[in-house]
N, C-alpha and C positions, 0 to 999 in steps of 0.2 A: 791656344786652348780650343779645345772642338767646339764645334756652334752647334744649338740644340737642334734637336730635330724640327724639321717644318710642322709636324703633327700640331705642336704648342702653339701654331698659329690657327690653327684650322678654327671653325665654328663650334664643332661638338665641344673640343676641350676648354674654351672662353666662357660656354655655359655650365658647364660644369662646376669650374672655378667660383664662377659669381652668384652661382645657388648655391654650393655648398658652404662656399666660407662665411657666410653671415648667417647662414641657420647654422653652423657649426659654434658660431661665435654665441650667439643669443642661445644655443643650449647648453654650451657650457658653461658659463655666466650662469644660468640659472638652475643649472644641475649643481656645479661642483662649488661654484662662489670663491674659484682661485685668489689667493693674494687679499680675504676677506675686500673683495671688490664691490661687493654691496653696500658696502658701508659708506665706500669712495661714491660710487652710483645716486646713494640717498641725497647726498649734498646736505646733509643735517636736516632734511625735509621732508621725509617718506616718501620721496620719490624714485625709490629702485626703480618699478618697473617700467613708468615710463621712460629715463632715459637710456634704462637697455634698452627699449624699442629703438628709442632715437640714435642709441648707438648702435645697433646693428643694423637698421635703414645708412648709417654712415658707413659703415663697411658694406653696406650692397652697393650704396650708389657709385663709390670709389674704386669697389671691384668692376663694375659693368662696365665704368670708364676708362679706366687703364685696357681692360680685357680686348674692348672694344676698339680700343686706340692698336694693343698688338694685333689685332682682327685688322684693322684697316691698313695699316702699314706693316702688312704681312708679303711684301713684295721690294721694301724696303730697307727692310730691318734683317740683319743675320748674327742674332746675338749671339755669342758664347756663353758658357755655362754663368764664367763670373757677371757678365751684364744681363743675363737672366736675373741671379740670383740680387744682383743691386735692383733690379726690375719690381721682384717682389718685396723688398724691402723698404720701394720708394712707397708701393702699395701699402704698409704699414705704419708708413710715418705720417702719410698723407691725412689716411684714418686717422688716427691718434690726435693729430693736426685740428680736423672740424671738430671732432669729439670734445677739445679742451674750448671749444667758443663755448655753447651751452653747459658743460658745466664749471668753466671758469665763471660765467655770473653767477651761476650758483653756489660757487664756493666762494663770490666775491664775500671779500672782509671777513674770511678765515681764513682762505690760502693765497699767494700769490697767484696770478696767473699765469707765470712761467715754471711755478711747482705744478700746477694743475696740469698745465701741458703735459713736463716731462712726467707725471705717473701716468697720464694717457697713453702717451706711445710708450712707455713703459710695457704697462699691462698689456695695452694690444699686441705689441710685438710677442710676450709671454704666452697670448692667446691663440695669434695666428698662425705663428710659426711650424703650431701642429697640423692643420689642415693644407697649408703651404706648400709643407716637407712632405706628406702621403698622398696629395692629388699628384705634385712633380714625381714624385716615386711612379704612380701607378700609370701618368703617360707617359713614363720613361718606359715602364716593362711592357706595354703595351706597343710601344716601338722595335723594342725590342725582339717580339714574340713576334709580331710582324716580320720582323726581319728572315727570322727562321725560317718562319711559313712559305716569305720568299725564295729562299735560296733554292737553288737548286738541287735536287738528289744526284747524286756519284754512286754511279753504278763503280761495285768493290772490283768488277772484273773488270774495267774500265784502267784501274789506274794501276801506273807502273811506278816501282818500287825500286831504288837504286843502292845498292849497295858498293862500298867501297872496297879495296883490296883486304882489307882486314875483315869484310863480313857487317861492315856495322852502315846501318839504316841512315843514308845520307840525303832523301830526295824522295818525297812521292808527289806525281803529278797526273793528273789524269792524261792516257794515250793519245786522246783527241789534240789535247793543248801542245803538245811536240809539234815542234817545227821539223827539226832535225839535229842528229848527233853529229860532231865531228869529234873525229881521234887527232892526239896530241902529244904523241909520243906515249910517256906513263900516264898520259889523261886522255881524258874525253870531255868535251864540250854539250852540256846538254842544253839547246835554245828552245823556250818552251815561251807558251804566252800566260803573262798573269793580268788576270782582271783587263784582259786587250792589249797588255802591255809584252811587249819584245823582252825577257829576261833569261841572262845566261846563270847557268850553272857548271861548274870543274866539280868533276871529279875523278878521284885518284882509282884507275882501273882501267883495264884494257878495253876493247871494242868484242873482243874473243868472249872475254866473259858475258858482256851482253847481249851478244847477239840473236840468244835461244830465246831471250825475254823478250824482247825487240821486237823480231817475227811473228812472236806467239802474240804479239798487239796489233799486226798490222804495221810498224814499221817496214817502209823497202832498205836495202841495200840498194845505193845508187853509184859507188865508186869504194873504192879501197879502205878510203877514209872518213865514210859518212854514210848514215843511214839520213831516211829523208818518210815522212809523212805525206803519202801522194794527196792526201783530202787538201793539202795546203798550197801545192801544185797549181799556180793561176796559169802555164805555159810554160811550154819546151823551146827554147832557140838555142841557136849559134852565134858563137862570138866570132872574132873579125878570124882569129885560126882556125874557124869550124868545127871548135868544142862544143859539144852540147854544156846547156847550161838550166837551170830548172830556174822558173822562177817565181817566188814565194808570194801571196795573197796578202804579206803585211808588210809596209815598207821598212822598219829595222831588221827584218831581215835580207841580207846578202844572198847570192844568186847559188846554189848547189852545184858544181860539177856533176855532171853523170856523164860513165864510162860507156863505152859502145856495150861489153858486155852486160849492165843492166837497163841496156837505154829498151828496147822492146817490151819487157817485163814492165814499167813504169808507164809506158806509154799504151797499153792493155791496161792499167787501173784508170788510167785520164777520161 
C-alpha cells in the first residue's frame, strides 16, 4: 500500500491536528449534543460542562502526544495509508480511554465501568472521526496541489507523437527524453527515458514513416537503422573494427552504430 506522504509529519500539520480536533470536539458536543451526550456528560449530576471541558483538554492532550510522537519519529516511521489510518484510531481510543476514568466515578453505582468505557470511545470515535476524515482530506489535496505546482511544464511542441501503421495514437513522449529509434523489420524500437529510467517501446511501422516527424524534433539519422538524439551523445569511438560507435549519457542504454555517411553531421551537433 503507498505510504502517506512526508507532509503529515511535518510541524504545521501536527498543529493543526491538535488545535482543531478538540475545539472541534468541544463545539460539537455543545452545539449539536450528538447521541443526546449531555445526558452521558451530566453523570446524573449537572455536570455537563465541566466534563466537556475535561473531555476536550482529553482529546488535546492525547492529540499533542501522539502528533508530537509522529513529529519526533518523523525519520523513522514510513506509515502506509492502513497504519496511518490504525494511527488515528489509536488516537481515538486512547481519548475515549481517560475519558471513561473521571466519568466512570461518576457514573459509579449506576453504570458499570466497562459500559462507561465502551460509550466513551463509542461516542468519541462518532465524534472524531469527522475532523480526522477533512484534516487528512485536506493534507492530502494539499500534497497534492503541491505536486502539480511541481511538475514540470511540456512544452506541446516538444513532444512526439507516434502513431502506428493503422494511424492510431501509440506513444507520446516528449523529444528531449528519446535516446534513439531503431528499426526492426515491421517495427521500430523507440528507447526513450522515464522518470530517469531507460524504457523501450515497439511499435508496429516503418522508420520511412517517421522520419519527417523525427527530423522535424531534432532527431539525427545516424545509420540505416536508427535515428539517434545527439543531446544524449556523451562521445564518439571506435570499436576494435574501426566502427564508429556513439555512446549514450545513460548506462541502459547500448552504444549506437553511426555510418561514415552520417558520422560528420553528428559530430557538428557534439
Amino acid at each position: 500500500m503507498k505510504p502517506i506522504s512526508r507532509t503529515f509529519y511535518k510541524m504545521p500539520s501536527q498543529v493543526m491536528f491538535f488545535t482543531v480536533v478538540p475545539v472541534f470536539y468541544f463545539l460539537f458536543v455543545l452545539t449539536y449534543n450528538p447521541f443526546n451526550i449531555s445526558d452521558f456528560l451530566s453523570v446524573a449530576q449537572g455536570r455537563f460542562t465541566l466534563n466537556l471541558i475535561i473531555c476536550s483538554l482529553i482529546v488535546l492532550a492525547v492529540t499533542v502526544l501522539s502528533r508530537m510522537l509522529l513529529f519526533l519519529l518523523k525519520r523513522l516511521l514510513d506509515l502506509n495509508w492502513a497504519l496511518y489510518i490504525l494511527w488515528c484510531v489509536g488516537e481515538v481510543v486512547v481519548s475515549g480511554l481517560f475519558m471513561s476514568i473521571p466519568l466512570g466515578i461518576g457514573w459509579a453505582g449506576v453504570r458499570t465501568y466497562f459500559g462507561t468505557m465502551s460509550l466513551c470511545v463509542l461516542y468519541t470515535a462518532g465524534i472524531l472521526v469527522f475532523p480526522l476524515s477533512i484534516l487528512t482530506m485536506a493534507v492530502q489535496l494539499y500534497v497534492m496541489n503541491e505536486s502539480v505546482g511541481r511538475a514540470p511544464r511540456v512544452d506541446e511542441r516538444t513532444l512526439l507523437r507516434f502513431y502506428d501503421d493503422q494511424k492510431r495514437l501509440k506513444l507520446v513522449v516528449s523529444s528531449e527524453a528519446v535516446l534513439y529509434i531503431e528499426a526492426e523489420e515491421n517495427y521500430v524500437r523507440i528507447v526513450h527515458l522515464d522518470n530517469g529510467r531507460v524504457k523501450e517501446f515497439t511499435l508496429r511501422s516503418s522508420m520511412r514513416a517517421l522520419e519527417e516527424n523525427l527530423v522535424r524534433h531534432g532527431l539525427l539519422r545516424c545509420h540505416r537503422s536508427f535515428f539517434i538524439n545527439a543531446s544524449h551523445v556523451e562521445l564518439l569511438r571506435k570499436d576494435a573494427n574501426g566502427y564508429a560507435l556513439a555512446q549514450l549519457d545513460h548506462n541502459g542504454a547500448k552504444p549506437i552504430p553511426v555510418s561514415k555517411r552520417y558520422y560528420d553531421a553528428l559530430v557538428e551537433l557534439l
